[in-house]
C-alpha positions as CSV (number, residue, x, y, z in Angstrom):
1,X,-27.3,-6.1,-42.1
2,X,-24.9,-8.9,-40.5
3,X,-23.1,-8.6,-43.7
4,X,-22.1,-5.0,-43.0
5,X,-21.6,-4.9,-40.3
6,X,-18.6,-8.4,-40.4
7,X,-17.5,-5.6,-43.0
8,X,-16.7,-2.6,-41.4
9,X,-15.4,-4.7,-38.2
10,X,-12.8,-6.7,-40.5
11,X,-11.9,-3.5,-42.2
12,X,-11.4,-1.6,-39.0
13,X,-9.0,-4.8,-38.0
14,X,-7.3,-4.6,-40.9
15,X,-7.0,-1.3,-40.9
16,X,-5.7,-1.4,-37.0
17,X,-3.6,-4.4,-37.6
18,X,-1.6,-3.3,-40.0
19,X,-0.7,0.3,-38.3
20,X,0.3,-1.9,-35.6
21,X,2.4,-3.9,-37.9
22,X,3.8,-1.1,-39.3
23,X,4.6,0.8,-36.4
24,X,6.5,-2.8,-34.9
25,X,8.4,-2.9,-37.9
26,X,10.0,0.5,-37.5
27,X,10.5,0.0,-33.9
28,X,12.3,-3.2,-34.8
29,X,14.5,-1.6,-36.9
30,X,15.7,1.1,-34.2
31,X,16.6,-0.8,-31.6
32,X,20.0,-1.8,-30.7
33,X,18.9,-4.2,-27.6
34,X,18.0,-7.6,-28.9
35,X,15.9,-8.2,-26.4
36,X,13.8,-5.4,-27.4
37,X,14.2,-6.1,-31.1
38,X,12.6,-9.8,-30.9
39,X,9.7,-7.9,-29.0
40,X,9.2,-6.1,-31.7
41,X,9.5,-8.2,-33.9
42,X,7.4,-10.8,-32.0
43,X,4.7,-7.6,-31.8
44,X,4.9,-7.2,-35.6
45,X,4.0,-11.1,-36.6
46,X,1.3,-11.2,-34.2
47,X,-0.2,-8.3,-36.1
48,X,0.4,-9.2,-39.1
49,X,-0.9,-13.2,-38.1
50,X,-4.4,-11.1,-37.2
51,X,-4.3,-9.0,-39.9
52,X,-4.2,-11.9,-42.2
53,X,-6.9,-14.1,-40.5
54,X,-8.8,-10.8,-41.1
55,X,-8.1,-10.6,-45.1
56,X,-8.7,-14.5,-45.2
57,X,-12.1,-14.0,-43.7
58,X,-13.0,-11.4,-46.4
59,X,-12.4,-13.4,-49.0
60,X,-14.2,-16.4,-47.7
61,X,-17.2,-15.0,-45.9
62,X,-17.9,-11.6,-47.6
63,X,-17.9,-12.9,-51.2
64,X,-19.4,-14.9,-53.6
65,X,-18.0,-18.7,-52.7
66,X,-16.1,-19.6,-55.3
67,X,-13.7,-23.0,-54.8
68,X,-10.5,-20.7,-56.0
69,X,-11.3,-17.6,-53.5
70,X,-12.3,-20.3,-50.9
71,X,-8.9,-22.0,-51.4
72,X,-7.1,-18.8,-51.7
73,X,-8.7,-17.5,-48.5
74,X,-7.6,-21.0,-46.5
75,X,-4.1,-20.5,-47.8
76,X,-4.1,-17.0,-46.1
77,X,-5.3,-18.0,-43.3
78,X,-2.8,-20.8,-42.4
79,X,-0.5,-18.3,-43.0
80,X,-2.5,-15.7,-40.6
81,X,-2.3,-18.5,-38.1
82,X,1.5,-19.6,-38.6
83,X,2.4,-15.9,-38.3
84,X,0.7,-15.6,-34.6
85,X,1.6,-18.7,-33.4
86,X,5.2,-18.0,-34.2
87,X,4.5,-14.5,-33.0
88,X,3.1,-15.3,-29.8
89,X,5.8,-18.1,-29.4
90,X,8.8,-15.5,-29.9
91,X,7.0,-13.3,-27.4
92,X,7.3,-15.8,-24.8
93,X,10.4,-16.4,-25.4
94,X,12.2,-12.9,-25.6
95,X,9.8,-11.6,-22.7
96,X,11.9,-14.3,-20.3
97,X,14.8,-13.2,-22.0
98,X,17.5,-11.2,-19.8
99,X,19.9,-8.6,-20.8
100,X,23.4,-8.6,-19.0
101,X,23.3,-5.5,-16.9
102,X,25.2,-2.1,-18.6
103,X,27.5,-1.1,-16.0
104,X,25.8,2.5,-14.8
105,X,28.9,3.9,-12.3
């Protein structure tokens, strides 16, 4: 029962996660404003940093625990974790970012 139900919850964030990322990436890539590209881009890691924790816990939890898909499944999830930390970092940053102001007269 617990089993199918960590299923369909990490599918659903993996599923989520990586419209998310998706979406970020093309948003990224049509945007002129830097400020509003790092968000993006910051947007896109952070998703893809969860999205990866997700896959990582897949392999480690949901199957059979073998040392090569537990090792596997730690690799992707330092990676998950490097990807929203940097994410979340780059947020920050480009959030406190300012623009100069585009003259408007």
């Amino acid at each position: 029962m617990f089993e199918q139900i960590a299923q369909t919850v990490l599918l659903a964030v993996i599923v989520l996660t990586l419209l998310g990322a998706v979406y970020y990436s093309y948003k990224y890539r049509s945007q002129t404003s830097p400020k509003l590209r790092g968000l993006f881009a910051a947007k896109m890691n952070i998703s893809m940093g969860v999205m990866l924790l997700a896959i990582a816990l897949v392999q480690m939890l949901l199957f059979s625990g073998s040392t090569l898909r537990v090792v596997i499944g730690a690799v992707i999830m330092l990676i998950g974790l490097f990807n929203l930390f940097a994410g979340i970092r780059n947020h920050g940053f480009y959030d406190r970012m300012t623009e100069p102001d585009s003259p408007t007269k």
